[in-house]
C-alpha positions as CSV (number, residue, x, y, z in Angstrom):
1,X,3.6,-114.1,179.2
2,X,6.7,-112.0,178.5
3,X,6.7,-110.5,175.2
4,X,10.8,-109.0,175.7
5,X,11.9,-112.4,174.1
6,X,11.3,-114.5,171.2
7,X,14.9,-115.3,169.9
8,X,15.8,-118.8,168.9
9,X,18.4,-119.7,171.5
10,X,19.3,-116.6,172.3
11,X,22.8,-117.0,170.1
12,X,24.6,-114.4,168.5
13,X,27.0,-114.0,165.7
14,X,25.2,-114.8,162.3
15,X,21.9,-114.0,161.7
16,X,19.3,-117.3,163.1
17,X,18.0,-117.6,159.1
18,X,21.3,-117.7,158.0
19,X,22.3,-120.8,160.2
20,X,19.3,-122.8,159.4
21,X,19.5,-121.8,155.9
22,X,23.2,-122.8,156.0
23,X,22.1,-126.3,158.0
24,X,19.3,-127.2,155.6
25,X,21.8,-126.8,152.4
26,X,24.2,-129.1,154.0
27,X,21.6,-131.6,155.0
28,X,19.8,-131.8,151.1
29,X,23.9,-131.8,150.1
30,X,25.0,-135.1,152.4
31,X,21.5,-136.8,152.0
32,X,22.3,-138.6,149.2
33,X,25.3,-140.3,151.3
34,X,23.1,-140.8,153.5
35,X,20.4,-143.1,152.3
36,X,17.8,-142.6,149.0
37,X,14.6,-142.0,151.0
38,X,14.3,-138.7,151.8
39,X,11.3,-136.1,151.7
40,X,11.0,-132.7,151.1
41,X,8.3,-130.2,151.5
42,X,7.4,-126.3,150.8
43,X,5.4,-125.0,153.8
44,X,3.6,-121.9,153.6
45,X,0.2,-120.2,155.5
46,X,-1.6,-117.1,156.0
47,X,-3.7,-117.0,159.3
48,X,-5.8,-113.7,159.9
49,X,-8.9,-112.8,161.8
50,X,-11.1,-110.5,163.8
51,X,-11.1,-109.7,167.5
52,X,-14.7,-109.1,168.1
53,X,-14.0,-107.5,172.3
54,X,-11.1,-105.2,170.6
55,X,-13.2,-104.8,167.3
56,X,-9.7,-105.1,165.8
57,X,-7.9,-107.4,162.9
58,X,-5.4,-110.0,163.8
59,X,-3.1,-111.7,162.2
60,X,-2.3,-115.2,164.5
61,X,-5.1,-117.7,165.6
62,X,-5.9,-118.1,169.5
63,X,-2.8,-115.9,170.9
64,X,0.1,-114.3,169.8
65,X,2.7,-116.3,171.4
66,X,1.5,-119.5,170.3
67,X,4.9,-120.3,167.3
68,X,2.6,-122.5,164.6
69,X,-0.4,-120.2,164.3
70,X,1.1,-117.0,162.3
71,X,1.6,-116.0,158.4
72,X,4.9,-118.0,157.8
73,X,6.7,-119.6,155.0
74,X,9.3,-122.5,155.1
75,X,10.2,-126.5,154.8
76,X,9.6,-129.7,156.1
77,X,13.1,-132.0,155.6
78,X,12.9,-135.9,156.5
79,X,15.9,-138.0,156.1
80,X,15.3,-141.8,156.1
81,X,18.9,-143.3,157.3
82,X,19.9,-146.8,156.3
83,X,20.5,-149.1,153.5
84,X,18.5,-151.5,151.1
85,X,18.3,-153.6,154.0
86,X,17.6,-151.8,157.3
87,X,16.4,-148.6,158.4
88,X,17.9,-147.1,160.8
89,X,16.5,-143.9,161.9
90,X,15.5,-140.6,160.5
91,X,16.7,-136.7,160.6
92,X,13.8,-134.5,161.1
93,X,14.1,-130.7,160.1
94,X,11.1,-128.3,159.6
95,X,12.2,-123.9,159.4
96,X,10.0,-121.5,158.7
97,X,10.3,-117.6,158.9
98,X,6.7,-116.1,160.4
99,X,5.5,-112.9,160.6
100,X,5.1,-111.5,164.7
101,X,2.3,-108.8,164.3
102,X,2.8,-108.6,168.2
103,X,6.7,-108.9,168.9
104,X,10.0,-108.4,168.0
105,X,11.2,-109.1,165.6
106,X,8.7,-109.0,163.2
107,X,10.1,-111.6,160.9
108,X,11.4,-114.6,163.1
109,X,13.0,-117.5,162.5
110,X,11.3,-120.8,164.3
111,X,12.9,-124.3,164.4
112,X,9.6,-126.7,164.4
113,X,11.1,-130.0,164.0
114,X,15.2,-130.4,164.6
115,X,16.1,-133.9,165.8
116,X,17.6,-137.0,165.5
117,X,15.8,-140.7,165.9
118,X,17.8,-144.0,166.2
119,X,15.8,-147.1,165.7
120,X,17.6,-149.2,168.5
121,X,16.7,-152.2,170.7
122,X,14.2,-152.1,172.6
123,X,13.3,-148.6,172.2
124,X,13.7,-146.1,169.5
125,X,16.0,-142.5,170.4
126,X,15.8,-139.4,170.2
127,X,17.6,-136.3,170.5
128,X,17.1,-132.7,169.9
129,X,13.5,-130.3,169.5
130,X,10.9,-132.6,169.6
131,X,7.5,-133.1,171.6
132,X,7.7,-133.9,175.5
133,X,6.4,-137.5,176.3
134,X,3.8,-136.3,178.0
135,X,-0.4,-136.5,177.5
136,X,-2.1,-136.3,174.4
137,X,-0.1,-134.0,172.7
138,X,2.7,-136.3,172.1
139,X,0.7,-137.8,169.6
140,X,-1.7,-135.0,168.5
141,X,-1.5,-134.3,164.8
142,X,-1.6,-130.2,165.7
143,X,1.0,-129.5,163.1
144,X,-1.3,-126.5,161.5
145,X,-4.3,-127.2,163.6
146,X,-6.2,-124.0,164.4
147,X,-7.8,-125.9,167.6
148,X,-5.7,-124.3,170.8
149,X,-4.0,-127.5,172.8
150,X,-2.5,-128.4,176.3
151,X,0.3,-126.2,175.1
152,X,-1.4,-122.9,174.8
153,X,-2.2,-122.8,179.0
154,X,1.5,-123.3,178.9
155,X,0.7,-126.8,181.1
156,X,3.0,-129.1,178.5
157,X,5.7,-127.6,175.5
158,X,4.7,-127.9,172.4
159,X,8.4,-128.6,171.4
160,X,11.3,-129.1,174.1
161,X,14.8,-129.9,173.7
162,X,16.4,-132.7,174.8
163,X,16.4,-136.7,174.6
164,X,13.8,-139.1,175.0
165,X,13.2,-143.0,174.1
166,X,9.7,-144.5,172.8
167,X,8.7,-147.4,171.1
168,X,5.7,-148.8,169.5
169,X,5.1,-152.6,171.0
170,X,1.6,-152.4,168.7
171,X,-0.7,-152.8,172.2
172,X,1.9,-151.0,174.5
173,X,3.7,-147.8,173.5
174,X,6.0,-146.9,176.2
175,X,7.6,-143.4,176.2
176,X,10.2,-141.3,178.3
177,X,11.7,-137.6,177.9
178,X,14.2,-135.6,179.7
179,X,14.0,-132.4,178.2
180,X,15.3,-128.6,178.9
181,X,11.5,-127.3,180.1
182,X,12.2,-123.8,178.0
183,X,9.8,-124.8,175.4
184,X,11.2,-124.1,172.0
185,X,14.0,-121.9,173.1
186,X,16.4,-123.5,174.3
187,X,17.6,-121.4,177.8
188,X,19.3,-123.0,180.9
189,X,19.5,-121.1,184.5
190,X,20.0,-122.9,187.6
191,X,19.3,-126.6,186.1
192,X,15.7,-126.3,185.1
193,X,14.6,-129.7,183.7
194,X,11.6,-131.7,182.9
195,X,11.4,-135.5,183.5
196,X,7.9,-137.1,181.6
197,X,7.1,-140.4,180.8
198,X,3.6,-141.6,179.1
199,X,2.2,-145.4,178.8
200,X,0.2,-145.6,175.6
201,X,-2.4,-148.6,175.8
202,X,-4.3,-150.0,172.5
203,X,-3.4,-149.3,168.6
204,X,-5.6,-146.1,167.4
205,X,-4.3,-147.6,163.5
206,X,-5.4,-151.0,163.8
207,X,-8.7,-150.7,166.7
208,X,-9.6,-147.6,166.6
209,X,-8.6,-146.2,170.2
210,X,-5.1,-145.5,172.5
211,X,-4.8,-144.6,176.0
212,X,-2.8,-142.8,177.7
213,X,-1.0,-142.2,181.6
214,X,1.2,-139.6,182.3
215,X,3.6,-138.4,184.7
216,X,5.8,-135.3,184.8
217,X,8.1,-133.3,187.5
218,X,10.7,-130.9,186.4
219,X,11.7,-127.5,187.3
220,X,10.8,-125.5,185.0
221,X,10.4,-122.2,182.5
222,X,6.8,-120.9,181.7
223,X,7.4,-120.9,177.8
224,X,4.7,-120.9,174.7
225,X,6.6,-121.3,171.7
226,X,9.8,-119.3,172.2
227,X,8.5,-116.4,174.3
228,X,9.5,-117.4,177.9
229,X,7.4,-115.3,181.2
230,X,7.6,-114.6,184.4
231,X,10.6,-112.6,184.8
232,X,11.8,-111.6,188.6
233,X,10.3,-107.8,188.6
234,X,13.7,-106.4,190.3
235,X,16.3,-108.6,188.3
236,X,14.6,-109.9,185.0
237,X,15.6,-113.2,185.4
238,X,13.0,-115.7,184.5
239,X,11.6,-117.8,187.5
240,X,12.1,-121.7,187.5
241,X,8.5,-123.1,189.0
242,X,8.3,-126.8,190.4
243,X,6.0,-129.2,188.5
244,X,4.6,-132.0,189.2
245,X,1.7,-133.3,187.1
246,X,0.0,-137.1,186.3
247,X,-2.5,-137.0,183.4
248,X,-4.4,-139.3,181.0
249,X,-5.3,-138.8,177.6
250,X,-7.8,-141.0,175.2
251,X,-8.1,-140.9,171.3
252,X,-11.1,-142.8,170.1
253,X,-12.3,-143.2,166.2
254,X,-15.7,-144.5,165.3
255,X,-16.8,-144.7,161.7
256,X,-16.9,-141.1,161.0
257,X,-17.1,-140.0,164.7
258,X,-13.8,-138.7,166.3
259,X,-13.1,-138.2,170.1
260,X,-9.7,-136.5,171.9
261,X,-9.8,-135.8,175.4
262,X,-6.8,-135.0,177.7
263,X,-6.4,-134.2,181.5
264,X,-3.4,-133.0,183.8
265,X,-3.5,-132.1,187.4
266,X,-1.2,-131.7,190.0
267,X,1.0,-128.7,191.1
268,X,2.6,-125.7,189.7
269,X,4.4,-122.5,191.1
270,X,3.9,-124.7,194.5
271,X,0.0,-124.5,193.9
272,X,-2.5,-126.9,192.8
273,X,-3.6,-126.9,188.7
274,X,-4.9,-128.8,186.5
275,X,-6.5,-128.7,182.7
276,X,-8.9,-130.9,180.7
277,X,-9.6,-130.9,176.9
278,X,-12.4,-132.7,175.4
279,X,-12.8,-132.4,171.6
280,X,-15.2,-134.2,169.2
281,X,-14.8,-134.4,165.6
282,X,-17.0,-135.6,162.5
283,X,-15.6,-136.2,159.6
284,X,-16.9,-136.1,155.5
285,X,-16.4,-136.6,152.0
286,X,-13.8,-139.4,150.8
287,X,-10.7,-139.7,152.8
288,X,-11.9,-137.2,155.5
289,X,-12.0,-134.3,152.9
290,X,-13.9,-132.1,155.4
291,X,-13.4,-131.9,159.0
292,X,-16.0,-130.5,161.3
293,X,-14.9,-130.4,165.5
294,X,-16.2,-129.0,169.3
295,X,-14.0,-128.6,171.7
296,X,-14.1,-127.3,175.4
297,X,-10.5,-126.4,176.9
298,X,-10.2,-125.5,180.5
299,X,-7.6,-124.7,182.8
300,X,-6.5,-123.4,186.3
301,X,-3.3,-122.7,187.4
302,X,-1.6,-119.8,190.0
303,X,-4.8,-119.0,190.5
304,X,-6.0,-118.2,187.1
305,X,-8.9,-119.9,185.6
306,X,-9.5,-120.3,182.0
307,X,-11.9,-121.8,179.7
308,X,-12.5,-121.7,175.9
309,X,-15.0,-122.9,174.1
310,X,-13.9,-123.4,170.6
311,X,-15.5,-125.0,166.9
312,X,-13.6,-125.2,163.5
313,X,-13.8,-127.0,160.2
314,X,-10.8,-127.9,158.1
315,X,-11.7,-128.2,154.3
316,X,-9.2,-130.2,151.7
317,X,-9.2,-128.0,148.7
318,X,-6.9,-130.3,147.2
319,X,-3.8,-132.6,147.6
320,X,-1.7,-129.6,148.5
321,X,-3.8,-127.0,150.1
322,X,-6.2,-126.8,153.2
323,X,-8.9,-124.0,154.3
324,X,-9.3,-124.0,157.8
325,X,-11.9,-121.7,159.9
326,X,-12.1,-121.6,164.0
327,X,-14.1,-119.8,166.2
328,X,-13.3,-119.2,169.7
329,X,-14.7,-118.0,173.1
330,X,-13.0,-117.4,176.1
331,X,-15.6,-117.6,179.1
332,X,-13.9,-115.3,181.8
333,X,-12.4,-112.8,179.5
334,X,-16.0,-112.7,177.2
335,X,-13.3,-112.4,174.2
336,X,-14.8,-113.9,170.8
337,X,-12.1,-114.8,167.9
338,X,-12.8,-115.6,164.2
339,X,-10.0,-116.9,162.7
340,X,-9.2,-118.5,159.1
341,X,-6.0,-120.3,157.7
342,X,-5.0,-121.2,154.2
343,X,-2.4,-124.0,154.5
344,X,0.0,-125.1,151.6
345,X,2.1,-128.1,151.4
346,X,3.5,-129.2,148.7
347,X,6.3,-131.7,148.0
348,X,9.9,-130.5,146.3
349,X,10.6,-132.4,142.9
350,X,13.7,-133.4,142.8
């Protein structure tokens, strides 16, 4: 991956923090014209750990680039749209300014969340920075999870701009996404695009397990977070690669015993690639207060081959604050991470 890069949408004029800071204020300003449900929340981490191959500290989890897993502070804004009678659909906006021990520069602004859902007939829309309908991680609670995802070997976008249209039929969940395949920077040359759709079968709320089929093609960016790579070694210009992937995804639950597993194959860069996650959780106390997981993550693609083998715990201090712990090896590379988190969330009383 590049490191030159990681400005949100490359814009100019006033500073990024400045604009979101200036969107948030006028979003808490019109929401109460806009309905009485609306939710606000303080966001703030510190992630830190220890390279055992370097024998150095580090301040991010699995790798640098990845946008969620660095010291950050900011909100979580959801604004329910409607009136006493209907509910109509939602704004979504989660900012945060993290720390880049790695890049430039060091304090950077990072849109999570920034989009717009409808609740239309018969299917729900969406527009803006949201997740890609594609595999497990469209519905993968990794909001502050240490465990490293699909995203991290750069096979799906953790957050992609664009529209999509889902819908929750209880058995069925249908889902489609036509997104700018940049990841969570939003940057266009030459048409690059990603087209994914994902059939969701059972209700993981009400029995306990969903499944899941993919299908993507696009021309896209290699992007984690906002850091885009593969630049053309005599221009600089990033390279659009073909990609063409089908996938399935399962998320079981039972009693205490929790089971993820996710797998895409097809074709990148005009070579074959594929990935497959398996995780297995175990959870304790009341209302899952401790959270103990295994996962194996491995990958191939343009000819590099990749495979972590990964096991965290995720403690509920209390209502507002979580202790997380992961460690992490990476077979080929014989690199060993330790990594902690300290998460806060807290609601805003109003």
């Amino acid at each position: 991956m590049d490191q030159r890069n990681s400005s949100f949408l490359g814009a100019g004029g006033l500073p990024c923090a400045l604009k979101i800071g200036l969107l948030a204020s006028m979003l808490l300003m019109l929401s109460p014209l806009l309905a009485n449900d609306k939710l606000l929340f303080w966001e703030a981490q510190m992630v830190g750990g220890y390279d055992l191959e370097a024998g150095q500290a580090i301040l991010y989890s699995h790798h640098p680039h990845h946008a969620m897993q660095k010291p950050s502070i900011g909100f979580d804004y959801i604004q329910r749209l409607g009136s006493e009678n209907r509910d109509w659909g939602l704004i979504a906006l989660q900012y945060r300014v993290a720390y880049q021990e790695t890049q430039e520069p060091r304090f950077a602004s990072q849109l999570y969340n920034a989009y717009l859902k409808l609740k239309a007939r018969p299917l729900d829309l969406w527009i803006g920075s949201n997740k890609p309908a594609l595999g497990l991680n469209q519905n993968l609670d990794n909001h502050a999870a240490l465990l490293p995802d699909m995203s991290s070997r750069v096979f799906t976008y953790d957050r992609d701009w664009g529209i999509g249209a889902a819908r929750d039929y209880r058995f069925w969940q249908p889902s489609l996404s036509l997104s700018n395949g940049s990841g969570m920077r939003l940057y266009n040359k030459e048409g690059n695009y990603l087209l994914a759709g994902r059939l969701g079968l059972g209700n993981f709320n009400a029995a306990n397990y969903n499944l899941g089929f993919s299908a993507a093609h696009g021309k896209v960016l290699e992007a984690m977070g906002y850091t885009l790579g593969h630049p053309n070694s005599s221009t600089g210009e990033y390279i659009l690669h073909d990609m063409n992937y089908l996938g399935m995804d399962a998320n079981l639950r039972y009693l205490n015993y929790e089971l993820k597993a996710d797998l895409l194959a097809g074709r990148f860069y005009r070579k074959e690639a594929y990935a497959a996650l398996l995780r297995a959780g175990y959870n304790l106390l009341p209302e899952d207060g401790l959270k103990l997981e295994a996962q194996v993550l491995h990958s191939r693609q343009v000819d590099n081959e990749l495979t972590d083998y990964s096991a965290a715990a995720a403690l509920r201090l209390n209502p507002d604050l979580m202790l997380r712990a992961m460690s992490v090896y990476q077979a080929q590379k014989k690199e060993w991470k330790l990594v902690a988190q300290l998460y806060f969330y807290k609601p805003f009383s109003q």
